[in-house]
C-alpha positions as MATLAB code, in Angstrom:
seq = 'XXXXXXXXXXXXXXXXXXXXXXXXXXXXXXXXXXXXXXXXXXXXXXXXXXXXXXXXXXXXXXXXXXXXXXXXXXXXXXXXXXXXXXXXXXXXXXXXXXXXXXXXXX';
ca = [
     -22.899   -9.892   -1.503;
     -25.304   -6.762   -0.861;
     -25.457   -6.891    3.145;
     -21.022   -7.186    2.328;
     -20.860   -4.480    0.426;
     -23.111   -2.319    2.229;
     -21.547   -2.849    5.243;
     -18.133   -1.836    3.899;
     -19.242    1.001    2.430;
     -21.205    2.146    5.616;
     -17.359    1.127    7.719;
     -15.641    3.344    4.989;
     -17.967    6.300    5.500;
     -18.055    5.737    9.291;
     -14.366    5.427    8.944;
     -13.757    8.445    6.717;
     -15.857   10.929    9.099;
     -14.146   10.188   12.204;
     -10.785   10.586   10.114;
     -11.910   14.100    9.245;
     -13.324   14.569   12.478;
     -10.051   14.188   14.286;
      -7.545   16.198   12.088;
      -9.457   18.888   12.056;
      -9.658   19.105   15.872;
      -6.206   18.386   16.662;
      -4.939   20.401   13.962;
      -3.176   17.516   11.961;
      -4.762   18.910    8.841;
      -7.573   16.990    6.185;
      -6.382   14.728    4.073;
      -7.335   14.261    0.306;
      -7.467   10.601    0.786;
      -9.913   10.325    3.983;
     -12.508   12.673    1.835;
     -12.238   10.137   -0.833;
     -12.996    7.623    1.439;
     -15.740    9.087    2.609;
     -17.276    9.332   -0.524;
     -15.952    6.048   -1.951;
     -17.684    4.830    1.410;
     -20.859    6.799    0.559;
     -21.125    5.929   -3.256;
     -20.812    1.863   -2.214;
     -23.927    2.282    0.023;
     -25.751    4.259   -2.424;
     -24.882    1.507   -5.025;
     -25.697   -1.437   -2.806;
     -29.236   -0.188   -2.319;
     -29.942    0.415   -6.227;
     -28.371   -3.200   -7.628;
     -25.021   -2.596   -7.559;
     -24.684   -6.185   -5.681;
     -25.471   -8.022   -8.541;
     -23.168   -7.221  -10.911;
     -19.458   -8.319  -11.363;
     -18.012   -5.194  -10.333;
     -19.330   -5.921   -6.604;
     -15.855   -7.918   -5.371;
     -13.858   -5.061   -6.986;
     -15.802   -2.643   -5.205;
     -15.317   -4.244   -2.025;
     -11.707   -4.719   -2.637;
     -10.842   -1.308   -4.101;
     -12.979    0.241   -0.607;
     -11.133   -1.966    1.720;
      -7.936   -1.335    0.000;
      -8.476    2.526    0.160;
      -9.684    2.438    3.742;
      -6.049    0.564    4.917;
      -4.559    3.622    2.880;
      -5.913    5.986    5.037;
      -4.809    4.600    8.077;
      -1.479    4.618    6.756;
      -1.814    8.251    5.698;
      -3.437    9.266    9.120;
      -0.508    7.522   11.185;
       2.255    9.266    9.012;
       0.334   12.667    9.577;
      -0.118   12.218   13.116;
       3.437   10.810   13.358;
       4.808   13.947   11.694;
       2.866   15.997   13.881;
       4.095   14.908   17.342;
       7.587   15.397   16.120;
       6.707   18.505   14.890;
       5.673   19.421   18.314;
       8.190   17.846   20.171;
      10.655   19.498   18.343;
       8.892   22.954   19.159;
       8.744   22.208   22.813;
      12.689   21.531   23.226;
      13.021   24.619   21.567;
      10.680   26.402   23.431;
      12.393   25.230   26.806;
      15.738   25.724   25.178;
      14.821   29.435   25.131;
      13.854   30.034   28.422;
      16.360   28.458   30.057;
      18.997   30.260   28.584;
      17.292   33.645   29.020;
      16.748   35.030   32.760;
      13.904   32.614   33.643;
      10.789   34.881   33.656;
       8.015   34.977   30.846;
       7.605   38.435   29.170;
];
């Protein structure tokens, strides 16, 4: 059950980073829920190492990281979803403009 946990809780920080990583250069925004994962993800590696493996709370830990890790994704996809409309909204506007004034950018 140690190498298990540890290796979810090193996917959830792994998983968490890049999440971060990538809103903040596309401009999708952070998200409260992939900075929890990243330290949910952090925490669960910490714990592995110092016992936490050996205890009855290991399955729930495993479970409650994997469960907050498919959240995230969810989150991410509805963010990034939202976005492109966003900016496919902007860009038929954007065109809508110039087409209707004389054709030349000012």
């Amino acid at each position: 059950m140690g190498m298990l946990l540890f290796l979810v809780g090193l996917l959830a920080a792994v998983s968490g980073g890049v999440k971060l990583r990538k809103r903040i250069r596309t401009s999708v925004g952070t998200s409260a829920l992939a900075r929890v994962e990243l330290a949910v993800g952090s925490l669960v590696v910490l714990g592995s190492g110092v016992g936490l493996s050996k205890t009855a709370l290991a399955p729930w830990a495993v479970a409650a990281t994997l469960l907050l890790m498919v959240a995230s994704a969810i989150d991410q996809g509805r963010r990034a979803t939202r976005a492109q409309r966003h900016r496919d909204r902007s860009e038929g506007a954007r065109l809508k403009t110039f087409l209707q004034g004389d054709g030349k950018r000012r």
